[in-house]
C-alpha positions as CSV (number, residue, x, y, z in Angstrom):
1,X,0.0,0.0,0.0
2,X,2.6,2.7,0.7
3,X,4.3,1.4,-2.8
4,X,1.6,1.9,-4.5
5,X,0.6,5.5,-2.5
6,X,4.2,6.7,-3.4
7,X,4.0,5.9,-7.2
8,X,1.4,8.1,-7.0
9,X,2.7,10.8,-5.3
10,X,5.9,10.4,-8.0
11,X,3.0,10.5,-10.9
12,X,1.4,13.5,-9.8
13,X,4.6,15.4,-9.3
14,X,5.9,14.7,-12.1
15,X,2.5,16.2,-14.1
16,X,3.0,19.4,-11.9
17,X,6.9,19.5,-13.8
18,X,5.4,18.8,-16.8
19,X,3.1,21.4,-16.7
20,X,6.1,24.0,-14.7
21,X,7.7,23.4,-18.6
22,X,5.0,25.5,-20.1
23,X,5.4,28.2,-18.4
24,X,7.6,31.0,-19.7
25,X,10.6,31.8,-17.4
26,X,11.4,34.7,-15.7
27,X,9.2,34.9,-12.6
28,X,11.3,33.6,-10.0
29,X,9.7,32.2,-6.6
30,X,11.2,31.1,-3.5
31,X,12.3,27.2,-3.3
32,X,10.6,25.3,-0.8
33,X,10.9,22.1,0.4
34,X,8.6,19.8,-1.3
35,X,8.7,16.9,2.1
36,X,7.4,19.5,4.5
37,X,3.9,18.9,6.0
38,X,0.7,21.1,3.9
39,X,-0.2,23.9,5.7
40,X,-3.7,24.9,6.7
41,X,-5.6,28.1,6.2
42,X,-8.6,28.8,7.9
43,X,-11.4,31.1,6.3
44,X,-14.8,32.0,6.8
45,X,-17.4,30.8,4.0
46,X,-18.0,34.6,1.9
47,X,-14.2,36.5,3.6
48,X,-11.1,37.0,1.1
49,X,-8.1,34.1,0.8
50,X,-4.8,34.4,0.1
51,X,-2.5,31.9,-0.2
52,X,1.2,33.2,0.5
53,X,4.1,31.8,-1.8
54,X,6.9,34.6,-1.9
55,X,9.6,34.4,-4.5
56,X,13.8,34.9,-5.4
57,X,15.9,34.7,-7.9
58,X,16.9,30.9,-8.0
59,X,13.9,30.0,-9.9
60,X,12.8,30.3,-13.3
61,X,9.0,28.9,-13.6
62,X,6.1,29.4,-11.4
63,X,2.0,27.7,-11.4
64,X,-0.6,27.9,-9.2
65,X,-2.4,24.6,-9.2
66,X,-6.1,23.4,-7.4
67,X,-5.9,19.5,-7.5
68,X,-4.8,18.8,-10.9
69,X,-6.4,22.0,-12.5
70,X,-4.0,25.1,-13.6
71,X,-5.0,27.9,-12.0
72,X,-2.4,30.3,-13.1
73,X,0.9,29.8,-14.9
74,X,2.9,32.4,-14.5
75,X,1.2,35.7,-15.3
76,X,-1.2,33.9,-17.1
77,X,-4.3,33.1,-15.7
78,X,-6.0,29.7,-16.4
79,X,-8.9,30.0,-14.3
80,X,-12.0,31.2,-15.2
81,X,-13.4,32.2,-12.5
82,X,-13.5,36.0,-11.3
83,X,-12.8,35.6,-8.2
84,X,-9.6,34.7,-8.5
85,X,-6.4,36.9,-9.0
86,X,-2.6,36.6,-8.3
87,X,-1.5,39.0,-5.5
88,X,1.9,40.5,-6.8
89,X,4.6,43.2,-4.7
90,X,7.1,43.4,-7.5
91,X,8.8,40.4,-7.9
92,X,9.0,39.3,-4.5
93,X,5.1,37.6,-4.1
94,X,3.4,35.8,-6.3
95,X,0.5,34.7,-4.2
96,X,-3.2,33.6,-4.9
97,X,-6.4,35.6,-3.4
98,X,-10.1,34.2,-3.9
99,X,-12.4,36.7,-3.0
100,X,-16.2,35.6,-1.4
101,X,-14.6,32.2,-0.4
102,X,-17.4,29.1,-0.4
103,X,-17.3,25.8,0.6
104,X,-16.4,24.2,-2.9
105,X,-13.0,26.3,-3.1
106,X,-11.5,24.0,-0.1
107,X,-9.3,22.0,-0.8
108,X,-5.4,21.6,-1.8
109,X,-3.6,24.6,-3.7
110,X,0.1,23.9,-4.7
111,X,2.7,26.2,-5.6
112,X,4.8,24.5,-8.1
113,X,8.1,26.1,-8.8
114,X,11.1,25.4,-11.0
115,X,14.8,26.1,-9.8
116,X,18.0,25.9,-11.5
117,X,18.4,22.3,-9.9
118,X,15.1,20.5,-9.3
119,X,11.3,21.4,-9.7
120,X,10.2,21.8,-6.3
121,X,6.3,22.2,-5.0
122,X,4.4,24.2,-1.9
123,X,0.8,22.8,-0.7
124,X,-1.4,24.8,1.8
125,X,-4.9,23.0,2.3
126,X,-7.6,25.6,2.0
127,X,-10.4,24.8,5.4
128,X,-13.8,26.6,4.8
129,X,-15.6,27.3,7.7
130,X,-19.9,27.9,7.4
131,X,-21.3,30.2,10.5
132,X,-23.7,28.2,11.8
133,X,-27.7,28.8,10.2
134,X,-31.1,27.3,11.6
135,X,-32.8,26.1,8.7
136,X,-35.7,24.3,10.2
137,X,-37.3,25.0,13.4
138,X,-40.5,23.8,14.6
139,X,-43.9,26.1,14.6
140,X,-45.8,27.5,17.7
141,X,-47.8,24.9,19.4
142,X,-50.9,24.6,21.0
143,X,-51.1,21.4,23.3
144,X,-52.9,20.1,26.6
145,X,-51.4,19.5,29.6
146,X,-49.9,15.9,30.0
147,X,-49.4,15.7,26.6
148,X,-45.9,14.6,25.1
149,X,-44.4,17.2,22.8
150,X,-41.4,17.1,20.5
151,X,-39.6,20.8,19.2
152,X,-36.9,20.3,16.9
153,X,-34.4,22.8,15.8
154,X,-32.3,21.7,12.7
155,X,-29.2,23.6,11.7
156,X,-26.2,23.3,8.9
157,X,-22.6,25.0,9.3
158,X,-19.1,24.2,9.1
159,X,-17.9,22.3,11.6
160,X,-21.0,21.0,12.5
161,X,-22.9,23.4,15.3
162,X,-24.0,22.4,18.8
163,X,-27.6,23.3,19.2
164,X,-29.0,23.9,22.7
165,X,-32.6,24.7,24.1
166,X,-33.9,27.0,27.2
167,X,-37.3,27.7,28.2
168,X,-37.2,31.8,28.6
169,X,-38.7,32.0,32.1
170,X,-36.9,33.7,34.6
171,X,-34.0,31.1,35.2
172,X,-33.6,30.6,31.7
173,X,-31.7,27.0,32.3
174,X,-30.5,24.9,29.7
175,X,-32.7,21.8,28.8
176,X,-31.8,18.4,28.3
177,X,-31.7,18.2,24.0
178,X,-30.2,18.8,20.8
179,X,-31.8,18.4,17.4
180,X,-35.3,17.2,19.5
181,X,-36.3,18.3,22.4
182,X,-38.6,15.7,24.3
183,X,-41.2,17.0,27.0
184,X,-42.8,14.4,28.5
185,X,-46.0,14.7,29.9
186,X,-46.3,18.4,29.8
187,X,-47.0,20.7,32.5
188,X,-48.7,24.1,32.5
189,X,-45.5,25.8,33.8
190,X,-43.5,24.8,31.3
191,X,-45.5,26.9,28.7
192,X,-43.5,29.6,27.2
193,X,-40.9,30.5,24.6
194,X,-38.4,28.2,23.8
195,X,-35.4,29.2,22.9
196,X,-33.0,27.1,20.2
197,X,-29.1,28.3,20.0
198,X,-26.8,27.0,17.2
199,X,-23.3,28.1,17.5
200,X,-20.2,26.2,16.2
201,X,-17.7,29.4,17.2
202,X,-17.5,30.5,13.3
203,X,-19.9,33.4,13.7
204,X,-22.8,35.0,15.7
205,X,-24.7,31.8,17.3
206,X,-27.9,31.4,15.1
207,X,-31.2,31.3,17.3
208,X,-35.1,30.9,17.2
209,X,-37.5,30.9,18.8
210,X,-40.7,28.2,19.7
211,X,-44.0,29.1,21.5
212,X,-45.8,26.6,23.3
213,X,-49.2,27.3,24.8
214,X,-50.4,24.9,27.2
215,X,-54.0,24.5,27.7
216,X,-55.8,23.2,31.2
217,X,-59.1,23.1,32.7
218,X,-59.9,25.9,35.3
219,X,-58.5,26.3,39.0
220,X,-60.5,28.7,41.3
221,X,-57.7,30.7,43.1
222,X,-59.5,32.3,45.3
223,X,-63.0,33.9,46.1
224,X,-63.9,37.0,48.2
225,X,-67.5,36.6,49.9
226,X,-69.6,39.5,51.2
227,X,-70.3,41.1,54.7
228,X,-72.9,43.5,54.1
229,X,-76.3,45.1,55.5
230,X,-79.4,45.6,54.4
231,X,-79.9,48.4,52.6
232,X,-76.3,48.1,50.6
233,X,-74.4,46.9,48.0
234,X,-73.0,42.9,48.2
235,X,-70.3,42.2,46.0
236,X,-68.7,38.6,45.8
237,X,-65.3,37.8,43.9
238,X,-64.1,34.7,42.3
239,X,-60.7,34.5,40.5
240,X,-59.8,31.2,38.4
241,X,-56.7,30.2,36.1
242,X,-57.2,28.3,33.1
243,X,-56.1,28.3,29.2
244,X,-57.9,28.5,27.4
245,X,-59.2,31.9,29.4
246,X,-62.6,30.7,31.4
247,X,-66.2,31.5,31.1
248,X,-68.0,32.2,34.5
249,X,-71.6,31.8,36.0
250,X,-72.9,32.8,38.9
251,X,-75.7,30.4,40.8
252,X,-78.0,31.1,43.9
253,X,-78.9,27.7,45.2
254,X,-79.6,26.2,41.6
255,X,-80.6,29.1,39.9
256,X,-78.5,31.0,37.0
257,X,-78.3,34.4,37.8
258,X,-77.8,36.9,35.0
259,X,-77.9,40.4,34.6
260,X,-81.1,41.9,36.1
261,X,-82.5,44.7,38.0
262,X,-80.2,44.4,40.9
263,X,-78.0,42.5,39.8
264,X,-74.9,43.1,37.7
265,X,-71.7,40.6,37.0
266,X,-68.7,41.8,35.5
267,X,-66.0,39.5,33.9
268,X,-62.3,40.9,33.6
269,X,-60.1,38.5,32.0
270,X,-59.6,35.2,35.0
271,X,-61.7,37.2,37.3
272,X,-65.6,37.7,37.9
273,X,-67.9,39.6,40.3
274,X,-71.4,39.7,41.3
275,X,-72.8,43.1,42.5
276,X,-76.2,43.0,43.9
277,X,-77.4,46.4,44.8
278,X,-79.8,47.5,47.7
279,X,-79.3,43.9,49.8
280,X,-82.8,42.8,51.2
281,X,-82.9,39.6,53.9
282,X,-83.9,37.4,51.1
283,X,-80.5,37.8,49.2
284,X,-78.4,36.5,52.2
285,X,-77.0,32.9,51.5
286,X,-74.9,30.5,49.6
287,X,-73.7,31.6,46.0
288,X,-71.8,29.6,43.6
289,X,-69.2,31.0,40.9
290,X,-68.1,28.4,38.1
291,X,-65.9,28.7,35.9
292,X,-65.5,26.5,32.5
293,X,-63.5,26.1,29.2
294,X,-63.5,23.2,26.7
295,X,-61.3,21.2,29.2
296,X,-63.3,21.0,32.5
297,X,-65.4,23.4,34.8
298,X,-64.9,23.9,38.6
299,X,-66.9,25.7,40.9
300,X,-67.1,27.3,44.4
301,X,-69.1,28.6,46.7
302,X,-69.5,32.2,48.2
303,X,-71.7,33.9,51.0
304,X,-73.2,36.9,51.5
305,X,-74.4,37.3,55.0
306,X,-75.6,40.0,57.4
307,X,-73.0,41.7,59.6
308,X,-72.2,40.2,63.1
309,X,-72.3,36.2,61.8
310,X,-68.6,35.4,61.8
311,X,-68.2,34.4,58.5
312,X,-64.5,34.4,57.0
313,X,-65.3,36.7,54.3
314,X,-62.0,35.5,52.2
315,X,-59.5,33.4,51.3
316,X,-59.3,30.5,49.0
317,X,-61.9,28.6,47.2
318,X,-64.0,26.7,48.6
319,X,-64.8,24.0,46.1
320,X,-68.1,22.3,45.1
321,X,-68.8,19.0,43.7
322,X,-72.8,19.1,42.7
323,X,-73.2,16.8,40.1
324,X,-76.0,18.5,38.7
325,X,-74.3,21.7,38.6
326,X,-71.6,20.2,36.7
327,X,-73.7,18.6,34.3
328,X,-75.6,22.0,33.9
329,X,-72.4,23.9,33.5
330,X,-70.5,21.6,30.8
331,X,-74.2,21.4,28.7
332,X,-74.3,25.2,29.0
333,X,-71.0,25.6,27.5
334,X,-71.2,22.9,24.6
335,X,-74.7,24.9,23.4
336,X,-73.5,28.2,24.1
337,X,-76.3,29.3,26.6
């Protein structure tokens, strides 16, 4: 094997000679030793190349040479491509410069020379580096909660880029992931933006972005429940999470209650309250506040009582279970009543 790998290192030096004899004399370069190990150059995909070869007077013929293509010999240039130009200080450099570098110019460039006493070659390997990009990221999500979700991020680049993932809330820690990021079984606090960051030290890391709502049925936070006399105004509170963003309704025993002479609800955003103007004895009692999306309903229940009972007019809520208030609430929402 290394026979066979040195005949063709003979072979190919000796086409490089071949070619040194077509090329008119008089531009002298530098001799170099032809054993020494290729150099590397390092260059960002679109910046400007040169590839040094500097020059004397003990030589006579000078090529530039890609692989086995004749880039320039001499002052003449070979090459069609535009990019490409000798870089010239009198007669002391006679190196090559590619402008707007890309990845298909990487690869081996030789500076052949021809002394008085032997042909003699130069090789620098050209390395093209590619800043890293995101091509393909995945598209905001809606999902329920306890549902397994998958976010990929998939990204190209020169050397190949590591990609990470956080989840922008306020500690912003890195996640467990790469190409795919696996949630399993989500939760509701893990909605947000995800972030997906692809850097491979070439360039500006690449990032995107991922929005993931999570949806849940409604939890009643807390309610607010009414001291008041005769004579004034009652107003009860109820305040719920849920996504998507509840409906309320307001019961008295078993009754619906809606906006009547005397009574007015308000709904602001996760919140409801029931005002019920000039209080009478008959108004004193239990209410309920429910709230329901598309994903469950939950209810609790609120008082309004006359001064002086020693009710604990606040706090959390205090949760119902009426099966036929349930019923009632999930058939109300389905038909829109």
């Amino acid at each position: 094997m290394q026979v066979g790998r040195k005949s063709c290192w003979r072979q190919l030096q000796a086409s490089f000679f071949r070619l040194l004899c077509l090329i008119p004399t008089g531009f002298p370069v530098r001799s170099v030793d032809m054993q020494r190990a290729t150099d590397n150059i390092t260059i960002r995909q679109g910046d400007t190349a040169i590839i040094r070869c500097y020059v004397d007077d003990k030589v006579s013929k000078v090529a530039w040479l890609n692989r086995s293509n004749i880039i320039f010999a001499g002052q003449d240039k070979w090459s069609l491509d535009p990019r490409v130009d000798l870089v010239t200080k009198g007669q002391l450099e006679y190196s090559l410069r590619i402008q707007k570098v890309d990845v298909y110019d990487e690869g081996s460039y030789t500076c052949s020379i021809q002394t008085k006493q032997q042909p003699k070659t130069s090789q620098v390997y050209l390395i093209v580096q590619v800043p890293a990009n995101i091509y393909k990221v995945s598209e905001d999500i809606i999902v329920n909660e306890g549902s397994n979700v998958t976010l990929s991020c998939l990204a190209s680049g020169r050397p190949d880029p590591a990609i990470t993932w956080r989840l922008l809330n306020p500690s912003a820690e890195p996640l467990d992931g790469e190409e795919y990021l696996d949630i399993i079984g989500i939760m509701r606090n893990q909605a947000g933006r995800y972030e997906c960051k692809a850097s491979n030290d070439v360039a500006t890391p690449d990032v995107k972005y991922v929005n993931v709502v999570v949806n849940y049925p409604p939890t009643i936070k807390k309610t607010q429940s009414s001291e008041t006399q005769v004579g004034r105004m009652g107003t009860l509170q109820c305040d719920a999470t849920a996504v998507p963003t509840p409906e309320f309704e307001w019961y008295r025993d078993e009754k619906r209650l809606s906006n009547t002479q005397g009574i007015n609800i308000q709904i602001l955003g996760t919140t409801t309250i029931l005002m019920i103007a000039n209080v009478t004895e008959e108004d004193y009692g239990n209410y309920t506040c429910v709230a329901t999306n598309r994903l469950g309903v939950q209810n609790a229940s609120l008082f309004l009582y006359r001064p002086g009972t020693g009710r604990d007019i606040s706090g959390s809520a205090c949760v119902s279970q009426s099966p036929w208030l349930l019923l009632t609430c999930f058939a109300c929402l389905l038909l829109k009543c």
